[in-house]
N, C-alpha and C positions, 0 to 999 in steps of 0.2 A: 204350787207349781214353782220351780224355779226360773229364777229371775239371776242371770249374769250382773253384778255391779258396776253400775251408771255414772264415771264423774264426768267434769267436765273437761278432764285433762282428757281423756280418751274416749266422749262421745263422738268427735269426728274422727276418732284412728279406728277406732271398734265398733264398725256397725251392728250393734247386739240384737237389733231388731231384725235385722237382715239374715245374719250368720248363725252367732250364737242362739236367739230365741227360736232358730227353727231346725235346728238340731236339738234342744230341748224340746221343742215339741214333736216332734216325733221321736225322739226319746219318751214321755211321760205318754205319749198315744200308744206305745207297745205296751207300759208300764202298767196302763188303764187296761188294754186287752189280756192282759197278762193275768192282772188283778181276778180276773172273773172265776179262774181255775177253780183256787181255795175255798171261795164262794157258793160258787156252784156245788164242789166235791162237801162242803159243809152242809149245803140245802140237800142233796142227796142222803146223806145222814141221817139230816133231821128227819124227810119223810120216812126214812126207813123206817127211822125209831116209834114215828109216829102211827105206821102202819102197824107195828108191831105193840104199842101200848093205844091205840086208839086216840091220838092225839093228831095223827094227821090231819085232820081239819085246820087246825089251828098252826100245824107248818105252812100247810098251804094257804089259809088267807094272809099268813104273813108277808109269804112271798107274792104273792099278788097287790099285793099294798106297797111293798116295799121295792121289787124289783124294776117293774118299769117305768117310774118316775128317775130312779138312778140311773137305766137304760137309755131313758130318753136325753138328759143331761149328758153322759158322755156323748152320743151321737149329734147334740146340736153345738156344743161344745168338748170338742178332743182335743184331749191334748190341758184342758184347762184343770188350774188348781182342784176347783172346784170339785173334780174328778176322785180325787184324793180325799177329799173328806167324805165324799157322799161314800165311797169305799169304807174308809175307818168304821161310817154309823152303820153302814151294811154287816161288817164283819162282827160288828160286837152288837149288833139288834140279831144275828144268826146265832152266837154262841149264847144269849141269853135265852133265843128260843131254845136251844138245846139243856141249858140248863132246867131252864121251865120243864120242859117234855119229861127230863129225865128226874125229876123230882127234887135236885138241888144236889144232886153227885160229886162228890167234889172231883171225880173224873173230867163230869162235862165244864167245871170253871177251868178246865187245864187247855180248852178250847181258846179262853181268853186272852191267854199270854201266849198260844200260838196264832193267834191270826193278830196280836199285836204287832209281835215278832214278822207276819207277813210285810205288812206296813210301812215295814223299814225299807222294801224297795224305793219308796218314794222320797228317799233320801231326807225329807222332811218331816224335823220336829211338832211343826202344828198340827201335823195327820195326825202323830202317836200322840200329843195332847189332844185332839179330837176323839179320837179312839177312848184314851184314857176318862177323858170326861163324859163322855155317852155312857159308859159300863159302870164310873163312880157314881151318875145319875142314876141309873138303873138299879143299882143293890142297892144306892140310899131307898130307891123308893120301893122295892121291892122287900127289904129287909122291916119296913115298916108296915109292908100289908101282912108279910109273915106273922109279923108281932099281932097283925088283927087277924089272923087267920085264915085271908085271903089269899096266901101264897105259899108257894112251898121252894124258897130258896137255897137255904140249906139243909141239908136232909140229915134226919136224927134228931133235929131241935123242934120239940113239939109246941105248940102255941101254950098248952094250959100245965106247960112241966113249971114249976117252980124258981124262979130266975131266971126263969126263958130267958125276957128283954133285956138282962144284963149278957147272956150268953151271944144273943144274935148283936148285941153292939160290938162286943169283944171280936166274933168273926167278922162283923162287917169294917171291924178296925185292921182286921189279918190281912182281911182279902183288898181291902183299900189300902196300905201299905206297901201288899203284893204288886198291887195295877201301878201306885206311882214309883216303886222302886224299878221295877222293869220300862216302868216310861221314862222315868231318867235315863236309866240306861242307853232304852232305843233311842231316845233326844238325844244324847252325847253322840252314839255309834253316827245316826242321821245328820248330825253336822260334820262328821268325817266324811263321812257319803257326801256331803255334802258339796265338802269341799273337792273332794277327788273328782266327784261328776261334773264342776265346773272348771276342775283342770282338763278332764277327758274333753267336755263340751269345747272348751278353748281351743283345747289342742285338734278336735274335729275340724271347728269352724278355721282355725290356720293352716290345717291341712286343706280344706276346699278351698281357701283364697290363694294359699299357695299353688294347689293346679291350675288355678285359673292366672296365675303369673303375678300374685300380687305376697311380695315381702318386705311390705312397710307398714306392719301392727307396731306400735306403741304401747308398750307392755310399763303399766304403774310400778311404784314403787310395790305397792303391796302384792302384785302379779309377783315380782321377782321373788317376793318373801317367800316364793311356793317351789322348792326341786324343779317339779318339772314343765311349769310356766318358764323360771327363768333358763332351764337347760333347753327351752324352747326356745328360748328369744338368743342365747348365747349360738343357738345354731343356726335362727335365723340373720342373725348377726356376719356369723361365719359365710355361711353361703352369700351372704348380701356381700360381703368384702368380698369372695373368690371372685362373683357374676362382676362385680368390679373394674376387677382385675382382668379377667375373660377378655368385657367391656373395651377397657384401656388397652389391652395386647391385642385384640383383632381390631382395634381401630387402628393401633399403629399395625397390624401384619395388613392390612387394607391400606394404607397408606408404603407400604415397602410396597405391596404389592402391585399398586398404580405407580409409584416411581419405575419400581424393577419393570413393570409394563414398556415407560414410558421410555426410560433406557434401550430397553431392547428394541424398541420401536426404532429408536434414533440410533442404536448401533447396525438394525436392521437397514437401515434406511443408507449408511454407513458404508456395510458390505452391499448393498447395490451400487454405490456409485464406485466403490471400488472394483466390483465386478464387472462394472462396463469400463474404467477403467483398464481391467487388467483385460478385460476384451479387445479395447481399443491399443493398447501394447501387446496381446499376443497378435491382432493383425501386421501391425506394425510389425513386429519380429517376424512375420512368417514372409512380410514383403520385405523387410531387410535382408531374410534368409536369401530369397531367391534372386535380390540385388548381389548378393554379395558371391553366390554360387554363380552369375551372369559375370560379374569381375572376376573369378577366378578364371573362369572360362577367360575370359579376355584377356587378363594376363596371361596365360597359360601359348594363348595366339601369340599376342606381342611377343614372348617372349622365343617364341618358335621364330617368327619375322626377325627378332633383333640376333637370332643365332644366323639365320640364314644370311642377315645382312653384313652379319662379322664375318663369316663363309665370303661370301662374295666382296668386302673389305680386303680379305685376307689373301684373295686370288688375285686383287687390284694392286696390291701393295708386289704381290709377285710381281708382275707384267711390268709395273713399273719399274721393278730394281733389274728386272728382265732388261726395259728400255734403256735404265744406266747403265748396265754394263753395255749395250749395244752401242751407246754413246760415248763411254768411255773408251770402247772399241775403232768408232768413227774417228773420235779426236786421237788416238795412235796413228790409224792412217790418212788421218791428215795431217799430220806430222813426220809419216815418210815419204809422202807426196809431197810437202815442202823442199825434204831434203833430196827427191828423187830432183825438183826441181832448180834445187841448189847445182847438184851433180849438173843438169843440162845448164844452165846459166857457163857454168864450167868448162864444157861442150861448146857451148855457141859464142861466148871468148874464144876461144882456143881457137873453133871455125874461122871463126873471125879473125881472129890475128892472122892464120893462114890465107885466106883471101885477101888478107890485105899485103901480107907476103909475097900472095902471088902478083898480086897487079902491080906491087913494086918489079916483080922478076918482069912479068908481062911486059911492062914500061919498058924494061931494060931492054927486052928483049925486040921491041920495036914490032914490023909487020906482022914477024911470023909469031909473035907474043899476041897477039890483038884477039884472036877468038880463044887464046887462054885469059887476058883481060877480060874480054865479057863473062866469062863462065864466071872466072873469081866475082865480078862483082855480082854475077847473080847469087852466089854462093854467097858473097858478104848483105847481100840483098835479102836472103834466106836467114843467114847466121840475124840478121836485128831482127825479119820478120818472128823466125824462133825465139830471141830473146822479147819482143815483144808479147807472142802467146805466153810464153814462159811468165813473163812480168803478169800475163793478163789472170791466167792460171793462179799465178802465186797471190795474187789478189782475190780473185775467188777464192783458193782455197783456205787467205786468210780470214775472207770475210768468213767462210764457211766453217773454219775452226770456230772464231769467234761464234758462233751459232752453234755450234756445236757444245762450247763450252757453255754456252748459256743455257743450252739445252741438257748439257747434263746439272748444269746447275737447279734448273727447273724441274729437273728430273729429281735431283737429292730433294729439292723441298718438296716436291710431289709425296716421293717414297718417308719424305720425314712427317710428313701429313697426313699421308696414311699411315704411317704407323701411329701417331696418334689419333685419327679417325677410328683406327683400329684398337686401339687400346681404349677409346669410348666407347665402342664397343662392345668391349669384353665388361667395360664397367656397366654399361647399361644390362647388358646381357645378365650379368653377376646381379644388380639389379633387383633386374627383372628375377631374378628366380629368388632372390628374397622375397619381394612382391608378391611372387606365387605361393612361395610359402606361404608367408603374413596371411592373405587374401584364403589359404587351406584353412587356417588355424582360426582366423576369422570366420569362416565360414562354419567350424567346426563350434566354435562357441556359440556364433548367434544360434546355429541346431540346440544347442546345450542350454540357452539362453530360452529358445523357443520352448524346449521341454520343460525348463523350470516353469515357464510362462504359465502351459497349460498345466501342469501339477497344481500350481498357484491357485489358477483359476478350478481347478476342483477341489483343491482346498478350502477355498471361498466358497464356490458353490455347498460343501458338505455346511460347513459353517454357517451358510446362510441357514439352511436347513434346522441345525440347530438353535439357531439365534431363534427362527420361528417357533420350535419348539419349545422354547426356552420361554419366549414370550406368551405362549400358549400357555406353559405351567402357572405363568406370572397371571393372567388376566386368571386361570380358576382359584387360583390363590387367594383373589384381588376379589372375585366372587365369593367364594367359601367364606372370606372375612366379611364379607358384606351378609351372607345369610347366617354366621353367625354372632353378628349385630342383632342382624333382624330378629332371631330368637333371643338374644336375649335383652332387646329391648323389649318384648313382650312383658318384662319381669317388672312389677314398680317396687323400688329397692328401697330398703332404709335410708334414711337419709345421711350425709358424708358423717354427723356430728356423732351419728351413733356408729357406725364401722369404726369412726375415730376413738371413740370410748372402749369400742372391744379391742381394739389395736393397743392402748394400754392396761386395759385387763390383762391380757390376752396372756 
């Protein structure tokens, strides 16, 4: 049976008892079942033959002698060497019965170097010397009953012909020549078998630990001496470096991928405080809108009041220059009431002189002058009292000019202070409707301001959106690299010093 080789460099890398010995055995258990065919289809044979030359009796004790003890051996041990040899001494105790049976045929010795030839399944040299030496047992001993007449091994050589016993040595030197030149043979071929079936076996037993995720065999020096041991290990090598590599790149795509997570988290986190943010400024904008639409409204009033005020400014400022020219008008004719006044001063001299003229004449005139004296001097009595109205008049109406010119003077600053009342006016008024402008245009932009606002804020909103989904990619990413750890840490890998080694083969 074979046996995988044992050192100590690789009795804890190659469990051979575990792996390889049990893929050999159930390899040599098929090899044992397999065995029986030839066997069998041989004993078939022989009865035949036997039935047909009356020697069946003697196939059939053979087989009864010979068969179930070998039966019983494979069944309480399969799979075991043991197997193999009790085969070799079955195959060649059957072609001896058949040469027996058949008289010494050199047909039926051609029995012996095919069920040698079967033998070679078992990839082992000691079988085909087993074999070999059972059947060179057999003609030594066979060839020397011939010689006494007891047997009939090769046929044509009579016991009592004349140099029999040199003849039967000569063939028993042919046919033992035969047996070990073809057992070399099969000994050479079987240690090729040999060796192939414990590269198959290896390469078996690497393939099951490799399903089972295990690629850290430790293949000897003399393992690599072999093609396809070492294009084993160069591949297990290879894939040990790729799972590596795997390894190191979804640790780091697991480590992007919890950063990138952890990014978008905190950019996520980011666009919320921006989005209430931009929430707490589109309020704002929409209550500055309607501040600012409430001050236009109110300019729009003031400025309606500040027109109407220059309107009624402007009718003040009449009435007043109205007042000066009335005054201007007053101090004329107080000025020809002075002079009307002058004129009677004039008058009441003149009167005057004349009453005094007369009461001179009166005087002169004595009695009958006396009630033209009294008249004069009522007349001269008239003429001061007139010059005193007249005086009293020209006083009023000097005080009254004066008053008058004060009043037109009060009148000019009036009218000059309305006209600068009124020219503030016009500027407040002008103003004002820049105001109202500004206050439109302002109004128009916080609108403008407002719409960017909410554009803003769905912009943000789309983006939040994405940032989720973005981080959503990132945590499966961050997963996926995490379960493709998980598989292929399942894998136990060559270790760094041999990936190292194929890395400069390589």
């Amino acid at each position: 049976m074979l046996r995988m080789p044992r050192t100590d460099a690789t009795a804890n890398a190659y469990p051979e008892t575990a792996e390889a010995s049990r893929h050999a055995s159930e390899h040599y258990r098929r090899i044992d079942r397999l065995m029986w065919m030839p066997a069998l289809l041989l004993l078939v044979l022989c009865l035949t033959l036997g039935f047909t030359n009356g020697t069946w009796p003697l196939a059939l004790g053979v087989a009864v002698v010979i068969l179930p003890p070998i039966a019983l051996l494979q069944w309480r041990l399969p799979g075991h060497p043991a197997n193999g040899f009790a085969k070799a001494f079955l195959y060649m105790a059957l072609a001896a019965l058949l040469i027996e049976q058949s008289g010494g045929l050199i047909e039926a010795h051609f029995s012996i170097f095919i069920m040698l030839s079967a033998l070679i399944l078992y990839s082992d040299w000691r079988v085909i010397a087993v074999g070999a030496g059972v059947i060179a047992l057999h003609h030594a001993l066979f060839t020397w009953l011939q010689a006494l007449g007891l047997a009939s091994l090769y046929a044509g050589l009579g016991e009592h012909e004349e140099h029999a016993g040199a003849a039967l040595l000569v063939c028993l030197l042919q046919h033992g020549g035969a047996v070990v030149a073809q057992a070399l043979i099969l000994g050479y071929l079987s240690l090729v078998l040999r060796g192939q079936l414990q590269d198959g076996l290896r390469v078996a037993a690497f393939a099951a630990r490799a399903g089972q995720g295990r690629l850290d065999d430790v293949f000897t020096r003399r393992d690599l001496g072999r093609p396809t041991l070492a294009a084993i290990e160069t591949m297990q090598q290879r894939v040990a470096s790729t799972l590596h590599q795997v390894r190191a790149t979804a640790s780091e795509v697991g480590d992007l991928g919890d950063a990138l997570a952890s990014s978008q988290a905190e950019l996520g986190e980011q666009a919320e405080r921006n989005a209430g943010q931009v929430a707490r400024v589109s309020a704002s904008a929409t209550q500055l809108s309607a501040t600012t639409r409430e001050s236009a409204s109110e300019a729009a009033r003031v400025r309606e009041l500040a027109e109407a005020a220059a309107r009624h400014a402007r009718h003040g400022q009449q009435e007043v220059e109205a007042l000066g020219s009335a005054m201007t008008r007053l101090e004329g004719d107080a000025a020809g009431i002075a002079s009307l006044l002058g004129d009677i001063d004039q008058i009441t001299f003149q009167t005057n002189l004349l009453a005094l003229n007369a009461s001179v004449e009166a005087a002169r005139a004595g009695d009958q002058g006396r009630g033209f004296a009294v008249v004069a001097g009522e007349v001269r009595q008239l003429s001061q009292h007139t010059s005193e109205i007249a005086e009293s008049i020209r006083r009023r109406i000097h005080e009254t000019g004066e008053s008058v010119q004060a009043g037109a003077q009060r009148t000019r600053t009036a009218s000059d202070a309305m006209a600068e009342v009124l020219g503030a006016f016009d500027q407040v008024a002008a103003r004002l409707v820049e105001i109202d402008g500004a206050s439109r245009e302002q109004h128009l932009g916080i609108e403008e301001l407002e719409g960017s606002v909410l554009e803003m804020q769905a912009a943000l909103q789309a983006s939040r959106q994405a940032l989720h989904a973005s981080q959503a990619n990132a945590e499966r990413l961050a997963q996926t690299a995490s379960s493709l750890l998980a598989a292929v840490g399942t894998f136990r890998l060559a270790r760094p010093t041999s990936a190292a080694r194929l890395a400069q083969t390589g």
